[in-house]
N, C-alpha and C positions, 0 to 999 in steps of 0.2 A: 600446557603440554604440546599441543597442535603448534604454538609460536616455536618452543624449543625442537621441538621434532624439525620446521622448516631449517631454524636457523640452523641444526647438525647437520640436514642434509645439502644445503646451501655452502655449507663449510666443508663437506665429505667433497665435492664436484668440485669447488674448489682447489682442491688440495689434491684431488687423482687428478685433474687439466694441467696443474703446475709441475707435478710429477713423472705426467707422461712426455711433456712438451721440455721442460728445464732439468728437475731433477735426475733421471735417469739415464736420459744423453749424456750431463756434466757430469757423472759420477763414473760411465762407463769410459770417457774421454782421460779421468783420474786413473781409473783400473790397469785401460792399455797402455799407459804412460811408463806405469811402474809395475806393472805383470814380470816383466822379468827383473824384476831390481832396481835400487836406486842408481849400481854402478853405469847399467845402460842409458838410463836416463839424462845423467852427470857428460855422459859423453857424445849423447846426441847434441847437449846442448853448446857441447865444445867445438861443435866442426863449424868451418867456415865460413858456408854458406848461410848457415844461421847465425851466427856472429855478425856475418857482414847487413842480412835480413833487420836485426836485430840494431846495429846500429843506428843504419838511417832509417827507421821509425821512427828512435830515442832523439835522433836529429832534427829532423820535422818537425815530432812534438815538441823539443825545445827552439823551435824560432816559429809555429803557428801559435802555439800558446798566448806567450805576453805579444806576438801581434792583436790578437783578436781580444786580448787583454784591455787593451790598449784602446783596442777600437772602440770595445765594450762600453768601456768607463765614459769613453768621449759622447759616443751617440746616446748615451743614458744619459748622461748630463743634457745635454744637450734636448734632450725631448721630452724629457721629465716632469719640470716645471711651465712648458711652454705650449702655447697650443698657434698654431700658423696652418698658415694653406697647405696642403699635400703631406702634413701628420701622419694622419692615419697609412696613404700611398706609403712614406717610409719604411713604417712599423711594417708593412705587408713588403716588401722589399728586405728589409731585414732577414722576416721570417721565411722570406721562400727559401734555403736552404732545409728546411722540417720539408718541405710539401715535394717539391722537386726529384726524381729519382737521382740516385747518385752517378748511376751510368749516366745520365744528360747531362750530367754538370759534367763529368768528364769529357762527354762529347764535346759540350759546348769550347770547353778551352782549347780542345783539339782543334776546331772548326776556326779558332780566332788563331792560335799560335803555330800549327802545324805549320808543314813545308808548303802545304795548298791553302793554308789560311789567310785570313787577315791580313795580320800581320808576318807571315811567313815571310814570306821575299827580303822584308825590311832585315827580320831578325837573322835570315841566312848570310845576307850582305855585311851585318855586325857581327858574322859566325857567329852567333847566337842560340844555344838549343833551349827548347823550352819540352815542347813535348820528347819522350820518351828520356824523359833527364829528371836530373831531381829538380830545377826551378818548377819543372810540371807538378812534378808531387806536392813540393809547399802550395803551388797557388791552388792543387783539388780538394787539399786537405784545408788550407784555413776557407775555402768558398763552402766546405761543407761544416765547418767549428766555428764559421762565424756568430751565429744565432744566440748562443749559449751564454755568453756573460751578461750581453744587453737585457737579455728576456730573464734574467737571474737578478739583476741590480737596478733594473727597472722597478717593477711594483715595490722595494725597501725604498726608495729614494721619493717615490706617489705616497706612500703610505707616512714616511716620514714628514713630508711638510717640506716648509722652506723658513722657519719660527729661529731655528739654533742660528742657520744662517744669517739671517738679519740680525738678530740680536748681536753675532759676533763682529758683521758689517759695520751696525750702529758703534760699537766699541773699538773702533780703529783695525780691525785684524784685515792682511792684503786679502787677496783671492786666494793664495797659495797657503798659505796660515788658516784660513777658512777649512779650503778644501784638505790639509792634512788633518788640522784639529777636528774638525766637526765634522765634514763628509764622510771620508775614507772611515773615522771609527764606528760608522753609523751604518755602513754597508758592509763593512769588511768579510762575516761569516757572507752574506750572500754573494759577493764579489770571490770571495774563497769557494763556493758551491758552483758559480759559476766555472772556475777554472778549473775545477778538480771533472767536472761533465766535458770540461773542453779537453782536458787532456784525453782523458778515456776515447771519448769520441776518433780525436788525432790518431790516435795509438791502434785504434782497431779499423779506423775505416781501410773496405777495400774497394766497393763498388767503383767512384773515383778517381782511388788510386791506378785499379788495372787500367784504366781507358788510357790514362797520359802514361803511364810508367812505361809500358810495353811487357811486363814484368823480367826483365833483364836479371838473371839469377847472378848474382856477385855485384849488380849494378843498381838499378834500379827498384827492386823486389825490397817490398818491405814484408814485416813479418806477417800479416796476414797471406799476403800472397806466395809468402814462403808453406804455410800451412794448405794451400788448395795444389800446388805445385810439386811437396813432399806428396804430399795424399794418390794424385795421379800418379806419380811416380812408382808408385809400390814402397816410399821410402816411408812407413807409416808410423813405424818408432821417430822418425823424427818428424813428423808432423803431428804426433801428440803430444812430443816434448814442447813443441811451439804452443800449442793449444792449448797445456795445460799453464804454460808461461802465459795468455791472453788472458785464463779464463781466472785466475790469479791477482792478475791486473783489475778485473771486474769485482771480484770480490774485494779486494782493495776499496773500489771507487766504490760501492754499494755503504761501506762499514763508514766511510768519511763521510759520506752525505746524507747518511741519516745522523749521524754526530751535527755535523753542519745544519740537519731542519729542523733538530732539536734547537740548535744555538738560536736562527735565525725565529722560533717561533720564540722563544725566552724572549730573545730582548721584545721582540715585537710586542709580546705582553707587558712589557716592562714600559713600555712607552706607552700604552695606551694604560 
């Protein structure tokens, strides 16, 4: 009884922390959205400002994604089977985007690419913008969605072995035949968990984004920042409409990826 007694009250603390901190902000976030109707809502979500918000988000996350995609697949590969000098240094390079605040990674691109930067001079002489433009925003957004594929298809790819590969080696198959037939189906749900954490991540960071954006409303302003911007504004029907379109997007990514740690722990049973 004493065990069951903790384990309800360990559960009750649980469940009023998630409630007071998650559930009842996301729900009143819901409430204000649609307090006066769907029609209001339908039409916050039609002005331009938010459309144009709303785009270049869906822009970003579609060219940081399969960048870091991309990246992902390579430096897993690449690190997975292999152990060399300065390993470990990489993997902690990789990962300082977790650890890093998001305002110093902004900073940092500022400091390299701005008009007093680094490379400023050069890139003004190429008429060049980098900060307060969108090349700013891809490069804050994949420096901060880098992490997530590698750290997702890494431990499937350790845990797998390197046994199919050989075998398929031994049997004449190129590296490209290899890596379609036997890699790619071996990692896939986690390579999939990985990019579905990447987009999510693209799609909502703003810490980042404000530093290089400058938050330029019709320009630069992605939709988180459209949401801190409506909010000061007093324009608050449309800063819920945005908010409840982010928080949307998170329940999306939540429902995939426990679908996906289901798949990924299946086969991983299946293999062992």
């Amino acid at each position: 009884m004493k065990a069951k007694g903790m384990q309800g009250l360990l559960i009750g603390i649980v469940t009023l922390y998630l409630a007071l901190l998650l559930g009842i902000p996301a729900l009143n976030v819901f409430y204000q959205a649609f307090k006066d109707g769907l029609g209001p809502f339908l039409y916050n979500l039609g002005e331009p400002d938010f459309l144009s918000a709303l785009w270049l988000t869906v822009v970003t996350a579609l060219i940081t994604v399969p960048l870091n995609t991309v990246f992902g697949l390579c430096a897993a590969l690449a690190i997975a089977h292999r152990r060399f000098p300065g390993r470990t240094v990489l993997l902690s390079i990789i990962d300082l985007p977790f650890s890093i605040s998001p305002v110093v990674a902004g900073l940092m691109f500022v400091l390299l690419f701005g008009r007093h930067g680094w490379f400023g001079p050069i890139l003004e002489t190429m008429k060049v913008r980098v900060i307060f433009a969108f090349p700013g925003i891809v490069l804050a957004t994949a420096f901060i969605t880098m992490p997530f594929v590698v750290r997702e298809v890494l431990p499937v790819l350790e845990e797998a072995g390197t046994d199919q590969q050989e075998a398929a080696r031994t049997l004449g198959a190129s590296p490209w035949q290899i890596f379609w037939r036997v890699t790619l189906p071996t990692i896939r749900w986690g390579l999939l968990y990985g990019v579905v954490l990447t987009n999510a991540r693209a799609m909502g960071e703003f810490g980042a984004v404000a530093v290089v954006s400058g938050n330029i409303v019709g320009k630069t302003q992605t939709l988180p920042l459209f949401v801190e911007d409506a909010y000061k504004s007093y324009a608050t029907p449309s800063a819920y409409a945005a908010a409840v379109l982010l928080s949307l997007l998170a329940v999306v990514t939540v429902v995939i990826k426990e679908f996906l740690e289901r798949q990924v722990g299946y086969h991983s049973r299946g293999r062992v």
